[in-house]
Structures are given as structure tokens and as C-alpha cells.
C-alpha positions as CSV (number, residue, x, y, z in Angstrom):
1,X,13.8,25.0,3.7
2,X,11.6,25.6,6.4
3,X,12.8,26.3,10.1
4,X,11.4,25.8,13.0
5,X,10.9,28.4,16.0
6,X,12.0,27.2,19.5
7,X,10.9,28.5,22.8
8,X,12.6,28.8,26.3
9,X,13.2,25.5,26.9
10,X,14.0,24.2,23.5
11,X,10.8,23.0,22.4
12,X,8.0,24.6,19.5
13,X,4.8,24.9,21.1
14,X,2.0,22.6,19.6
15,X,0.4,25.8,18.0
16,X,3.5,26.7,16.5
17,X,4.0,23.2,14.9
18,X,0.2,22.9,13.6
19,X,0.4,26.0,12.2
20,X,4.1,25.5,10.6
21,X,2.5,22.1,9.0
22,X,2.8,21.6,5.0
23,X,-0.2,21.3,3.7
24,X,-1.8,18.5,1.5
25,X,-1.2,20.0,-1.9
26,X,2.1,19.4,-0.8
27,X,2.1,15.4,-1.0
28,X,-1.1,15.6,-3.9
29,X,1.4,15.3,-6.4
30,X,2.4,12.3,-5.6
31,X,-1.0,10.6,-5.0
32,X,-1.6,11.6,-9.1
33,X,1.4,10.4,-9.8
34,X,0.3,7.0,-8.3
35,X,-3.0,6.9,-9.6
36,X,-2.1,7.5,-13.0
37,X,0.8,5.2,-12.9
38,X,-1.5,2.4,-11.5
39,X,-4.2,3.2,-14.4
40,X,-2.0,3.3,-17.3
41,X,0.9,1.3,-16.6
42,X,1.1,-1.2,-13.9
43,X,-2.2,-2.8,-14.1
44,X,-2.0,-2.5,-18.1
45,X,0.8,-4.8,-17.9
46,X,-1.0,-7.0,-15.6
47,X,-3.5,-7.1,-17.9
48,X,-1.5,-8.0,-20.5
49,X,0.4,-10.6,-19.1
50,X,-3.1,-12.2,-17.7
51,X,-4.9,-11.9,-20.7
52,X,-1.9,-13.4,-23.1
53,X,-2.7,-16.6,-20.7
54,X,-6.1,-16.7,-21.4
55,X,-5.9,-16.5,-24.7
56,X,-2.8,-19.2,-25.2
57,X,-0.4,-16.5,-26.4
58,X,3.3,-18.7,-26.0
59,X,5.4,-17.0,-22.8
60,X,9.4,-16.5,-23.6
61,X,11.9,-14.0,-22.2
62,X,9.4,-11.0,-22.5
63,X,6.5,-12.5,-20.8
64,X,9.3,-12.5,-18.1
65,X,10.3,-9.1,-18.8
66,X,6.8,-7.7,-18.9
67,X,6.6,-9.8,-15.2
68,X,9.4,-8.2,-13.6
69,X,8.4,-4.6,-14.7
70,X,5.1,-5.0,-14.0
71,X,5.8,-6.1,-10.1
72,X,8.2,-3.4,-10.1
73,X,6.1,-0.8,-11.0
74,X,2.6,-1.9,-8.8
75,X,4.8,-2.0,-5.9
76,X,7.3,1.3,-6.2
77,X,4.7,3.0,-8.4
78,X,1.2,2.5,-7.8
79,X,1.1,1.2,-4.1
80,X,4.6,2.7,-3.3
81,X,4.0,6.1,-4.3
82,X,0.6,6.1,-2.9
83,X,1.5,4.9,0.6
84,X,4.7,7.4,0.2
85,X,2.4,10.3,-0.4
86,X,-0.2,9.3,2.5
87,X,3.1,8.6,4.6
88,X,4.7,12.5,3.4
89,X,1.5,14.2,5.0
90,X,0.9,11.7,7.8
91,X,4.0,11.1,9.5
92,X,5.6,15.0,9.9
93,X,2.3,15.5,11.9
94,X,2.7,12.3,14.0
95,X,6.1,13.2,14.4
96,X,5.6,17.0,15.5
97,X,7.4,18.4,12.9
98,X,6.4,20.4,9.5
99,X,7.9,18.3,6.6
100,X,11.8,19.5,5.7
101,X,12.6,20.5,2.4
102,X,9.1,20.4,0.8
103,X,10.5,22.6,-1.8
104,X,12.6,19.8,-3.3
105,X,9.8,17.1,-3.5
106,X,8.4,17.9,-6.6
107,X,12.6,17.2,-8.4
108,X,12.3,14.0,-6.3
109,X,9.3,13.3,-7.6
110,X,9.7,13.9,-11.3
111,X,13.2,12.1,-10.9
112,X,10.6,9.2,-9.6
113,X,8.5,9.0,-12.6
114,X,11.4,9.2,-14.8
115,X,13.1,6.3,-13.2
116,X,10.0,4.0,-13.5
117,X,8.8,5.1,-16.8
118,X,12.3,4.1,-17.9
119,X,12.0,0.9,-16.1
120,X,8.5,-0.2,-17.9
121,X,9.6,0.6,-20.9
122,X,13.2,-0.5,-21.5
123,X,13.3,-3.9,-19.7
124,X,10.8,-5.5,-22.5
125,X,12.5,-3.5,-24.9
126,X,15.9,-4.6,-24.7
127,X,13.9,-8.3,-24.6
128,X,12.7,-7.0,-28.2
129,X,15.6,-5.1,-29.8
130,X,19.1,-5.4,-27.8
131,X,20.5,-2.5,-28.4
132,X,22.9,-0.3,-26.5
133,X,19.9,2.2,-25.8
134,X,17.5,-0.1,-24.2
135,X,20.9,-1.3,-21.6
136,X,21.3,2.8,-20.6
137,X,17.8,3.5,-19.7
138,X,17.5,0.6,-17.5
139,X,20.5,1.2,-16.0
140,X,19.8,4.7,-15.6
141,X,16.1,3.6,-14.2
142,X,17.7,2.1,-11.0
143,X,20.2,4.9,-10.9
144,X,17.6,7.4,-10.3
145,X,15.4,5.8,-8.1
146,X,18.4,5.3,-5.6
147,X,18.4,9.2,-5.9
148,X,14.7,9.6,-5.7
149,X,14.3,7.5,-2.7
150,X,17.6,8.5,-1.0
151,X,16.5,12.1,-1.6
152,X,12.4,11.4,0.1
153,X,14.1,9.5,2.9
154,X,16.6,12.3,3.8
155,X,14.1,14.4,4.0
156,X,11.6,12.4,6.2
157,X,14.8,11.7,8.7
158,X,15.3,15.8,8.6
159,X,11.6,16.2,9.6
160,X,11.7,13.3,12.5
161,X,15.1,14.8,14.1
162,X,13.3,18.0,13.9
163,X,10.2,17.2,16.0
164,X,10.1,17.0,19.4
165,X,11.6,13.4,21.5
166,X,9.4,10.9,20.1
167,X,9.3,9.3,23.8
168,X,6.8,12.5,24.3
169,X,4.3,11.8,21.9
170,X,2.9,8.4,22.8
171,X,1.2,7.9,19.2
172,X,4.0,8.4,17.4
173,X,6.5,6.4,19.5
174,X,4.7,3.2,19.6
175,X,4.4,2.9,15.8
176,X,8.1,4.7,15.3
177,X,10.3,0.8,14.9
178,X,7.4,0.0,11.8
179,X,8.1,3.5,10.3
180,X,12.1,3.3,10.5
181,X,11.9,-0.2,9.6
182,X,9.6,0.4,6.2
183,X,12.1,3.2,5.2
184,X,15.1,1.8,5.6
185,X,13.7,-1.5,3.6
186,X,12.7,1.0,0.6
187,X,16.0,2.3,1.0
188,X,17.7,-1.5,1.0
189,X,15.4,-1.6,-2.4
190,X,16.1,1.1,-4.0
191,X,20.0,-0.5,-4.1
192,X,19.1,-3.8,-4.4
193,X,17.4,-2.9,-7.5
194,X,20.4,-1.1,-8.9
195,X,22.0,-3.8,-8.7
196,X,19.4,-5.9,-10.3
197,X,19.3,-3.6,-13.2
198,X,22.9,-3.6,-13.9
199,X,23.1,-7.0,-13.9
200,X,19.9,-7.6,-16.1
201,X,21.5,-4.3,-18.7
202,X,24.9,-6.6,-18.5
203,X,23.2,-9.9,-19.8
204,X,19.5,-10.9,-21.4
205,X,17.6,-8.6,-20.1
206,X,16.5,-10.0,-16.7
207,X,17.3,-9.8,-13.2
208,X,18.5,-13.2,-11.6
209,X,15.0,-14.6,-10.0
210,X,16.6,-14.8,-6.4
211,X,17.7,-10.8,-6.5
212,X,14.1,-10.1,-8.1
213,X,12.5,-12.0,-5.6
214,X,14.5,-10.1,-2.6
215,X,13.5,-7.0,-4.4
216,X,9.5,-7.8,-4.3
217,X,10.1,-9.0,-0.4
218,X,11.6,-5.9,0.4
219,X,9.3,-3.6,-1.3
220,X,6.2,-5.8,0.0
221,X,7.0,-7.0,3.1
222,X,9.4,-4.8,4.1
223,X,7.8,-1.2,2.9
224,X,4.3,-1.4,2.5
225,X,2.6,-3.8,4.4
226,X,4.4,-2.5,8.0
227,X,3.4,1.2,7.0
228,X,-0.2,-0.3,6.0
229,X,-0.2,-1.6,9.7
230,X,1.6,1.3,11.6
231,X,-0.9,3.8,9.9
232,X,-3.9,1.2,10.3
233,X,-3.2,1.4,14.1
234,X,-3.3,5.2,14.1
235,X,-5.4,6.3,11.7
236,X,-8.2,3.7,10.9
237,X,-9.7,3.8,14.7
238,X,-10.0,7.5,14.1
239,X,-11.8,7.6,10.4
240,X,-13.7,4.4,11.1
241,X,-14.7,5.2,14.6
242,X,-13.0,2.4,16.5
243,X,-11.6,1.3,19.5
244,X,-7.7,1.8,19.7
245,X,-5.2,-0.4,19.0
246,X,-3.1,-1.9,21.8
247,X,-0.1,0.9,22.1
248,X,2.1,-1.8,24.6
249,X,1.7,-4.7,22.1
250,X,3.6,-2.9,18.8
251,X,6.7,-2.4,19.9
252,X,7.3,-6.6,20.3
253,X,5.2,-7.0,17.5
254,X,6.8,-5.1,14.8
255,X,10.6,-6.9,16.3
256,X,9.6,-9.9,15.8
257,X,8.0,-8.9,12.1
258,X,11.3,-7.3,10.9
259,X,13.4,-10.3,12.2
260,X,10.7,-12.4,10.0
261,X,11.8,-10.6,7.3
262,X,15.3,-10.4,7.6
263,X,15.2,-14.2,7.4
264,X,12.6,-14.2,5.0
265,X,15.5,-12.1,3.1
266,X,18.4,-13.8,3.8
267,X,16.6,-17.0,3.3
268,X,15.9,-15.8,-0.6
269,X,18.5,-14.5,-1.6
270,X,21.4,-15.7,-0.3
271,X,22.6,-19.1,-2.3
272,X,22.6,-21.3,0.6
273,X,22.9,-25.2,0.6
274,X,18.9,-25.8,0.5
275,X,18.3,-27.3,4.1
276,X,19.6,-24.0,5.7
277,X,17.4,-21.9,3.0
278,X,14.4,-24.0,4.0
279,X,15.0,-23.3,7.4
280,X,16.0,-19.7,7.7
281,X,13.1,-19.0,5.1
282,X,10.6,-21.3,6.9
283,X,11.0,-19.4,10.4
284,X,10.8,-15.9,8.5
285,X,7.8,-17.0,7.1
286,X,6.6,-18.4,10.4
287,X,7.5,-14.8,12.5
288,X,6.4,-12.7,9.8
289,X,3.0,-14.6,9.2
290,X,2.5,-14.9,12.9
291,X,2.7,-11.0,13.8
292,X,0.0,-10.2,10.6
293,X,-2.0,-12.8,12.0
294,X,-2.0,-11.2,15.3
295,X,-2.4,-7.7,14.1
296,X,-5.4,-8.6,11.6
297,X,-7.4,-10.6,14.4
298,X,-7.2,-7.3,16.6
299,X,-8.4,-5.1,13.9
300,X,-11.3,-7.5,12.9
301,X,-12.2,-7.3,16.8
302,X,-12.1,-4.0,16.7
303,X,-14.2,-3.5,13.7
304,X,-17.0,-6.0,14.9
305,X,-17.8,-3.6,17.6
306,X,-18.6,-0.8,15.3
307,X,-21.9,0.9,15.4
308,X,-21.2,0.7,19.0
309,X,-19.7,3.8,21.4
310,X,-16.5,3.4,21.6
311,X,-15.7,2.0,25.6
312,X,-13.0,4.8,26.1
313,X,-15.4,8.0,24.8
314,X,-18.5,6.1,26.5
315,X,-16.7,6.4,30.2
316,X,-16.0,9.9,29.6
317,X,-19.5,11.5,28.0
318,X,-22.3,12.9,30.5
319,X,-24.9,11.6,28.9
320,X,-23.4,8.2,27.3
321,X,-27.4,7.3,25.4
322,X,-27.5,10.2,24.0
323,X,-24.2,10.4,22.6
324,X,-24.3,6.6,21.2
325,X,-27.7,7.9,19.3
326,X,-25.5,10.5,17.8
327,X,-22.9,8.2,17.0
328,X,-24.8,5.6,14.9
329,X,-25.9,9.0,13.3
330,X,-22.8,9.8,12.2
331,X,-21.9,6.2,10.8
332,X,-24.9,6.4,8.9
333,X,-24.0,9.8,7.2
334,X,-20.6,8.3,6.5
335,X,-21.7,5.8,4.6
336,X,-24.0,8.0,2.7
337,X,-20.8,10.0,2.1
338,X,-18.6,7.6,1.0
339,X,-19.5,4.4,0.8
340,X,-19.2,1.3,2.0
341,X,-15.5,2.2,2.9
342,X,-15.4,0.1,6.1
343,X,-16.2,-3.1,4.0
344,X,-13.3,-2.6,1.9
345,X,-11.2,-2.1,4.5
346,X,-12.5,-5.5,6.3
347,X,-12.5,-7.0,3.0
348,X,-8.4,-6.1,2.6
349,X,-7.7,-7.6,6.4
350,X,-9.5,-11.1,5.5
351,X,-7.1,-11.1,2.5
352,X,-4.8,-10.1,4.9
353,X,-5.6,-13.1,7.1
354,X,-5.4,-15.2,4.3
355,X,-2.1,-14.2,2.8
356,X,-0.9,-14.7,6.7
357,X,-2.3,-18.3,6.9
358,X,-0.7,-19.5,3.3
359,X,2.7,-17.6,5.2
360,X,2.6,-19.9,8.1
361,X,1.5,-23.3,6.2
362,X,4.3,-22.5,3.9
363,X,6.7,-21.8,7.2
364,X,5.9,-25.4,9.0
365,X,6.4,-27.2,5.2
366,X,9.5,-26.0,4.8
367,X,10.7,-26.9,8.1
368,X,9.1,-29.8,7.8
369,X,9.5,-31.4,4.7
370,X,12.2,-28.8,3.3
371,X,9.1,-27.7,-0.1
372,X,6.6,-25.1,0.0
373,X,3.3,-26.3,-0.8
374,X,1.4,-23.0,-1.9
375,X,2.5,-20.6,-4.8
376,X,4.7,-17.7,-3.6
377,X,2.9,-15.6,-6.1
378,X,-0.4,-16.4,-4.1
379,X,1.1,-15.3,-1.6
380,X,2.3,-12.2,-2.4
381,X,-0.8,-11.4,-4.6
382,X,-2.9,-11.7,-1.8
383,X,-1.2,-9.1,0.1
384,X,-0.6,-6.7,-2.6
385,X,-3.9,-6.9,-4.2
386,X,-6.1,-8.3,-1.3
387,X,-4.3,-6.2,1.3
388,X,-3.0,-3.2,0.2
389,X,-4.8,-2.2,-3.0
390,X,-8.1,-2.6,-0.9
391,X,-7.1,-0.9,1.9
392,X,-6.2,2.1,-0.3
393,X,-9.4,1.6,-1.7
394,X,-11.0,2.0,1.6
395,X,-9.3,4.1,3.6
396,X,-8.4,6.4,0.8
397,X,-12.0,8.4,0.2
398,X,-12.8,8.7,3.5
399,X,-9.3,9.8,4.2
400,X,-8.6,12.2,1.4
401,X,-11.2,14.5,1.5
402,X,-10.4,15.4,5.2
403,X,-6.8,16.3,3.9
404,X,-7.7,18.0,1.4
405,X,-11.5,19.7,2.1
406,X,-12.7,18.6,-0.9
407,X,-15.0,15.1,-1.8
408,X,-14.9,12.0,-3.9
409,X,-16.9,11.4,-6.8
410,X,-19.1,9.3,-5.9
411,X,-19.9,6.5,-3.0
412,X,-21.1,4.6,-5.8
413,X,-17.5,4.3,-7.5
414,X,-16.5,3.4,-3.9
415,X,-18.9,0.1,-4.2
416,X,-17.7,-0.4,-7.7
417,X,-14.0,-0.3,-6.3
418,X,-15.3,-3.3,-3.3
419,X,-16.2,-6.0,-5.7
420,X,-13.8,-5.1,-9.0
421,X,-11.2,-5.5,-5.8
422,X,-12.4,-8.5,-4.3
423,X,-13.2,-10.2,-8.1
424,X,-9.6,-9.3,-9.5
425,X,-8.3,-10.9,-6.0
426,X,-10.7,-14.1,-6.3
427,X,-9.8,-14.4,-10.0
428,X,-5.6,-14.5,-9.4
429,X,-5.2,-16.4,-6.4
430,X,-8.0,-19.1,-6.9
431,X,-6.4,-20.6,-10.4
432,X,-3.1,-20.6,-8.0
433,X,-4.1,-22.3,-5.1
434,X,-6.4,-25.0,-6.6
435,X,-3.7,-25.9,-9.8
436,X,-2.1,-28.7,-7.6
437,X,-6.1,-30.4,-7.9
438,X,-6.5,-29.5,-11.2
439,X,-5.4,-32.8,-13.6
440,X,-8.1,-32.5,-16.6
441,X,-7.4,-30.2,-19.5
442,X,-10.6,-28.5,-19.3
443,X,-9.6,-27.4,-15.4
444,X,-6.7,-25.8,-16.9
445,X,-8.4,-24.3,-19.6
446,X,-10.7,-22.6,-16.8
447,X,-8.2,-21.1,-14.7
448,X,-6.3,-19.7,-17.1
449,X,-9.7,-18.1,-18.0
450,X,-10.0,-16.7,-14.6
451,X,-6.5,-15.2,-14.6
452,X,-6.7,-13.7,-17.8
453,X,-10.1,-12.1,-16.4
454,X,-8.3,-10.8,-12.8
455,X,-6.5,-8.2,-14.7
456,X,-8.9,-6.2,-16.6
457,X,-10.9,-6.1,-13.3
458,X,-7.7,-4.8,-11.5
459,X,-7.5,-2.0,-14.4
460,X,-11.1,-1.4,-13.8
461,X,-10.5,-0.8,-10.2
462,X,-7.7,1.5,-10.5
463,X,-9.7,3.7,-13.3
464,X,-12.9,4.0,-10.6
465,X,-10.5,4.4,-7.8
466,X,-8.4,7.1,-9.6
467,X,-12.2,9.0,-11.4
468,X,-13.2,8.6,-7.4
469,X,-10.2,10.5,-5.6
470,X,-9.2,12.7,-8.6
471,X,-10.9,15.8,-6.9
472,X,-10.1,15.3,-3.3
473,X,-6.0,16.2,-4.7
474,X,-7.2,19.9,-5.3
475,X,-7.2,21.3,-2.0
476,X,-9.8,23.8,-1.4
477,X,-7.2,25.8,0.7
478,X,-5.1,26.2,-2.2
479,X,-7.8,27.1,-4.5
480,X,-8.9,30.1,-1.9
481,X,-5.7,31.6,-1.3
């Protein structure tokens, strides 16, 4: 395990630190591990489970199966792992520490894949076969990714107690309560899901719908979407050349998002006489919705002013024309370079701002009329697919290649990812928010259509975004030492 040097006073110089900083081959693992288990498992199933609708294949217990390991393994494989990886490499350095125990990541890692791999693969086949088998590898899947994400979460506590007091580095403390609240909600999941896992191994097959449902909030709402904001306010003014977030409004903001979600969580899974559900649910949804809704308006305010000098660099350059000429130089190169990034990254926040809406109109119904008017699974898909899948897609290969020193593919597969993305969004959410005006059979027969198309284009996107960032997880460091 690495140590770190202290000087007179306690302290490692910022030299020492930079130069004591893992680097990105580190973490690549684990963006690979991602990728391929977006491109050949989780959005598989999803294709699957779209494309039996489509085509009028009967649903039973292992539709439901194939449902509950399919969310379990976009959101702790694909998405999790992804944003995990990005988080591994972003955070020691926001923190001012090199990352502890970098040694052990790749047994963490591999104990990871195992878990989930078992979790794909014995849920629908204890649906299938029940044998005694099938009940030990799905127990063992939750028992190993308590270890996996216990392990990656000791280690990223290690790393912050390390660094210096996080009250000295501005950046990192004003985004510090939506870090320690996304990791201590991954490791609330990881135990939840034990628990679901048991109790699915001890009976048909399936986890109670309640204790799934806390799962997905957790992993969702509690994981990725606050480190998709934290490392939006840090990193995405940087790579897309934007104004900076508001430092003093994040602190309030992520409080009242993580006391949205406890009573989003309680609210779920809790078996409480309905009124108090409706309302402890309703005003998680209403707190949670409410602080998205904030944070994506500022970020779309911020983005409409690109192609434009940033105010705060304008006030401080000699010669501010020149220097804007040089910037819209720059943007242009950038989008010759990779593509038209920032529109997938705008495209994710309106999905963003839509998931947010359907959070609040779902919020006042409850309280108001105790029902919940728009599908929870539009809900959620429009922040995991609309939100965070396009982010990634966005931020990733402009990112990436400045971790690594090596470049995507091609911008071209970085277009391809902006409208498979947006179509396999537009395609699962639609048929679920316009099924309470659909009365004819041939409406039906439509939006089953639709769905069953969403899913290849999601598997399309993750093949392009995986081709895309393949190379960029070879560091060119590496390869010269």
C-alpha cells in the first residue's frame, strides 16, 4: 500500500501528491469491465425482455427474473462500474490523496464480475430448473458484492482520511456530502441486496417487489445520479468549457436531495398503512425532484452560454478579443475531435429535466389524491437511460482520452451513440407515458412495437460506445514505460 510523505507541518506538498497519483491504467480495468458487461449482458437482457413484448412472447416468473437481473446488472454493472471507475481516478485527486490500496483493486474487481455474472445467470435459472445449485450462486452473488463494494469503499475512505482537511480544498468540499452520500447508498445496496437474494434463493426465485424496488432507488437515486451531479459540477465546466457551478448552493442542495431519498426509501419499502406511504413517498419524490430540477436548469444555463468566454477567464485575460477568437477555436477543434459530445451531454440533462418533472407530478398526486399517475418505470428509465447512459456517452470521449493520452475511435461513433441514445430513450418511455390514452388494439399493438425496438437500439449504443472508448483504456504512459 502506498504511503504518503509528510512535511514540517503535517502536510504533503501539492507536488508530492501529483506526483504520488495512481495513474489511469489503474481504474481502466474497471471501465472494460463496464463496457463489456453493458454490451453483452445488461442490454442483451433488455433486449430480450423488449423484444419478447413485441413479438407477443407470454411473460411468467422468468420474464420477471430476466427483469430483476437485468436492472440489477445496468445499474451495479454497466452504469455502476463505469461511474465507480471514473469516480476511482477522479475523486483521490479531488481529494488530495493518491488512491490507497490500488494493489487490491483488481481481487475487488474480479470478485465484482464474479458476483454479477452469477447474479444474470442464476436468477432465471433457478426460474428454469430449481435446483440446489441455481439457490448457491445467487446467494453467493450478493455475498460477494457486499465484499466487493465493502472492499472499493474502504479503500476510497482510506484515500479521503489520507488527503489533506477537505475544508482546504474548496472543490472538493463543496461536492464532499454528494460523494459520502452516493457511497454509503452503494454500500446500503450492496446489503440490501443480500438480503434480497436470500430471500428470492429461500422461495421462487424472486425478490419481494418492495425490497427490489428499494434496491433500484438506492442504486439510482442514491449512487449514480448524485455522483453524475457532484462530478458534473466539477468536471463538465472544465471539459466543456463552461462557467462554474454555484460552489455555496451544493451543500443545501445535495441535504435536501438525500432527505428526498431517504423518504423516497422509507416510503417504498417499508409496509406502511397506504396514506402514510403516499405521503412520506410523495414528499421524497417532491425534495428529490425539486433539487434535479434546480441543478439541471443551472447546467442548461450554463451550457447556453457556450461559444462564449467564460466571464471569470474574460476579467482576468489582457487582451479579452483575442483570447475569445482563440476560444471558439478551440471549441471548434473539439468537436472535430470528438464529436458532438456537448449535445449528448445536453441531450442527457433534458431527460434529466424530464425524469425530474414526472418526479414532482408524481409527488403532488400522491399527496393529493394518494395514486401516482405516471409509470415508475418511466421514471426511472428516463434517468438511467436518458440521464446517465447519455451523459457517459458524452462526457466519456472527451474525458477519457485526457486520462489516459490516448483517443477515441471515431467522432462519428460519438454521433452514432447521440441518436441510438436518444431513440432507445424515445422508444421506452413514450409507449409508458401515453398507455393511459391508448384504448384501441392497434395502439397497443404499436407501443409494444416501439418497446421491443428501444432495446436493440440500447445494445447498439453500448457496442459504438464500447468500439469508441476501447483504446482510450490503454494508457500511452503505460505502454512507454
Amino acid at each position: 500500500m502506498h504511503t504518503i510523505g509528510y512535511g514540517k507541518h503535517g502536510h504533503t506538498s501539492k507536488l508530492e501528491t501529483e506526483n504520488k497519483q495512481e495513474p489511469f491504467w489503474r481504474v481502466a480495468p474497471v471501465v472494460k469491465a463496464a463496457l463489456l458487461i453493458g454490451a453483452c449482458g445488461g442490454f442483451v437482457l433488455a433486449s430480450v425482455l423488449t423484444l419478447s413484448l413485441a413479438f407477443a412472447i407470454p411473460p411468467g416468473m422468468w420474464w420477471e427474473a430476466v427483469v430483476q437481473a437485468h436492472g440489477h446488472l445496468q445499474l451495479y454493472g454497466w452504469a455502476g462500474l463505469f461511474v465507480l471507475g471514473i469516480a476511482l481516478h477522479f475523486f483521490p485527486r479531488l481529494c488530495g490523496a493518491p488512491l490507497a490500496g490500488a494493489r487490491f483493486l483488481p481481487w475487488l474487481l474480479g470478485i465484482a464480475i464474479v458476483s454479477l455474472i452469477l447474479r444474470a445467470v442464476s436468477q432465471p435459472g433457478l426460474i428454469m430448473v430449481d435446483a440446489p445449485a441455481w439457490r448457491l450462486m445467487l446467494v453467493n452473488s450478493g455475498l460477494f458484492e457486499v465484499i466487493a463494494i465493502g472492499g472499493i469503499l474502504f479503500l476510497i475512505g482510506v484515500t479521503a482520511r489520507r488527503g489533506p482537511p477537505a475544508k482546504t480544498r474548496p472543490a472538493y468540499w463543496s461536492v464532499l456530502p454528494f460523494f459520502v452520500g452516493a457511497f454509503c447508498s452503494s454500500g446500503i445496496a450492496s446489503i440490501v441486496n443480500l438480503l434480497n437474494v436470500v430471500q428470492a434463493a429461500q422461495g421462487s426465485g424472486l425478490a419481494l417487489y418492495r425490497s427490489d424496488a428499494l434496491n433500484v432507488t438506492l442504486g439510482l437515486f442514491g449512487f449514480l445520479v448524485p455522483i453524475a451531479l457532484a462530478m458534473s459540477a466539477r468536471s463538465l465546466p472544465m471539459y466543456a468549457e463552461l462557467d462554474g457551478f454555484p460552489r455555496r448552493a451544493l451543500w443545501p442542495l445535495s441535504g435536501t436531495y438525500f432527505t428526498g431519498l431517504a423518504l423516497m426509501s422509507v416510503g417504498t419499502a417499508n409496509n406502511l398503512p397506504q396514506f402514510w406511504a403516499n405521503i412520506i413517498g410523495g414528499l421524497g419524490m417532491l425534495l428529490t425532484g425539486g433539487v434535479v430540477l434546480l441543478f439541471v436548469g443551472t447546467f442548461l444555463r450554463l451550457m447556453r452560454k457556450r461559444g462564449r468566454l467564460p466571464q471569470r477567464v474574460a476579467q482576468l485575460a489582457p487582451k479579452p478579443v483575442a483570447l475569445a477568437q482563440s476560444y471558439k477555436k478551440q471549441i471548434k477543434k473539439e468537436q472535430a475531435n470528438y464529436g458532438p459530445f456537448v449535445g449528448l451531454v445536453a441531450s442527457s440533462y433534458l431527460w434529466a429535466l424530464l425524469g425530474a418533472l414526472l418526479l414532482l407530478i408524481d409527488g403532488l398526486s400522491l399527496l393529493a389524491t394518494g395514486s401516482a399517475p405516471v409509470a415508475i418505470d418511466a421514471i426511472r428509465h428516463s434517468f438511467a437511460i436518458g440521464f446517465i447512459a447519455l451523459l457517459i456517452c458524452g462526457i466519456a470521449p472527451r474525458m477519457l482520452p485526457s486520462f489516459s493520452g490516448c483517443q477515441i475511435v471515431s467522432p462519428r461513433l460519438v454521433s452514432a451513440t447521440l441518436w441510438l441514445g436518444n431513440a432507445a430513450v424515445v422508444l421506452r418511455v413514450s409507449p409508458l407515458l401515453l398507455s393511459p390514452f391508448i384504448h384501441s388494439a392497434q395502439g397497443y399493438a404499436l407501443s409494444t412495437i416501439l418497446m421491443g425496438l428501444s432495446g436493440p437500439c440500447g445494445l447498439a449504443l453500448a457496442i459504438c460506445l464500447t468500439i469508441n472508448l476501447w483504446p482510450t483504456l490503454y494508457s500511452s504512459a503505460r505502454h512507454t514505460a
